[in-house]
N, C-alpha and C positions, 0 to 999 in steps of 0.2 A: 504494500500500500504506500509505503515513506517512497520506495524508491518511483512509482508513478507519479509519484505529487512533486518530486525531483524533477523529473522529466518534463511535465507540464512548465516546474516554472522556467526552467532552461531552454522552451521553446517561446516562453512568453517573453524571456530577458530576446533573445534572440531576433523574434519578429518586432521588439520594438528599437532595438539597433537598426535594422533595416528601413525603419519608418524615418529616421534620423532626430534632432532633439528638439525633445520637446517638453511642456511645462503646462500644468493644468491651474485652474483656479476654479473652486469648488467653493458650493453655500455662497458666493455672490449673492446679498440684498438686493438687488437690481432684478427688474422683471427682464427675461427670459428675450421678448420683443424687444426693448427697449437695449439690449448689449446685441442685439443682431445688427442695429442700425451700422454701431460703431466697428463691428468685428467686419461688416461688411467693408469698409473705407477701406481695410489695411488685407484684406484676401488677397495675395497673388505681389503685393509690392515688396520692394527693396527694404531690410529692415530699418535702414536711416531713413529713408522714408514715411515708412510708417510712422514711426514714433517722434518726425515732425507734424504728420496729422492729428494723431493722438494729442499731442501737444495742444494744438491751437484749437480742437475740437474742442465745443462747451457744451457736450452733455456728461452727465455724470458718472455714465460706467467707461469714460475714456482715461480716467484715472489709475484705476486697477488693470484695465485690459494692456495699460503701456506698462505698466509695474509685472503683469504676469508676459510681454514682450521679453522686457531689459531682465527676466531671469531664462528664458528660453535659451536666449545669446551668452547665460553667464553659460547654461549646461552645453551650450554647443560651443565655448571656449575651454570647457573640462576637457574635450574628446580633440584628438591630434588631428583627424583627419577634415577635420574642418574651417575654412579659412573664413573669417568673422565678414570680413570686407565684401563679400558676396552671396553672403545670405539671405534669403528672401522668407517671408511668410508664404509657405508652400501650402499645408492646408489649416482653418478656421474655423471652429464650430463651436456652438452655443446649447447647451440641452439644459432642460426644464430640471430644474432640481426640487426638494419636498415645498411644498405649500404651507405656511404657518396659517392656522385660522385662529380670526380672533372675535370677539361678536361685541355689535357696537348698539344698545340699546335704540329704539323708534319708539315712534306714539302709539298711546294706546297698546300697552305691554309686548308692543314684539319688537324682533329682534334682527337685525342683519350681520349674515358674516361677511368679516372682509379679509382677504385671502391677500398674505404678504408675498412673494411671491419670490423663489431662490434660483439662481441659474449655476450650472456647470461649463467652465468655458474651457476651450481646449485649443492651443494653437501650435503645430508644427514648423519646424523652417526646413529650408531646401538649402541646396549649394547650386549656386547655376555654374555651369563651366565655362 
């Protein structure tokens, strides 16, 4: 049994070297929609790039999303076989993370919930040649 669960994870260290590096940010307070806008801006560009968009963009998951960037390029400065100067945001993604509810009393004894709402953000870089 130990030795399958060995295996498994040596295939999982494995296909994520392949993927090349990358950096999650997870339980983000920002709705889900609202980090798509800004994850979109930077899909596909140069990462000095990006992270002058990030910069000058005023919404407010462009904060975190350039923070969870500039540690992307710290782990793809850990690994040798990649040169920083030519890295790009290769893939971007945003997924729904748990929903906080909370209930906000109304008139006449009822009650509305209101659903805080959490993202998982995930962004890979590439090396262009």
């Amino acid at each position: 049994m130990a030795t399958r669960q060995r295996q498994k994870a040596e295939a999982r260290r494995v296909e994520r070297k392949a993927l090349g590096p990358s950096a999650q940010l997870r339980w983000l307070r920002v709705s889900p929609r609202k980090v798509r806008l800004v994850v979109d801006l930077i899909r596909g560009k140069h990462v000095e790039e990006a992270l002058n968009v990030l910069t000058f963009c005023e919404k407010a998951a462009a904060k975190p999303v350039a923070k969870l960037l500039r540690s992307a390029v710290a782990n793809a400065d850990g690994r040798d076989d990649y040169d920083i100067d030519k890295l790009f945001v290769k893939t971007a993604y945003v997924d729904e993370g748990p929903t906080w509810r909370r209930w906000l009393p109304r008139a006449m004894g009822r009650a509305t919930r209101i659903r805080k709402r959490t993202s998982h953000v995930t962004l890979v870089l590439g090396q262009q040649n």
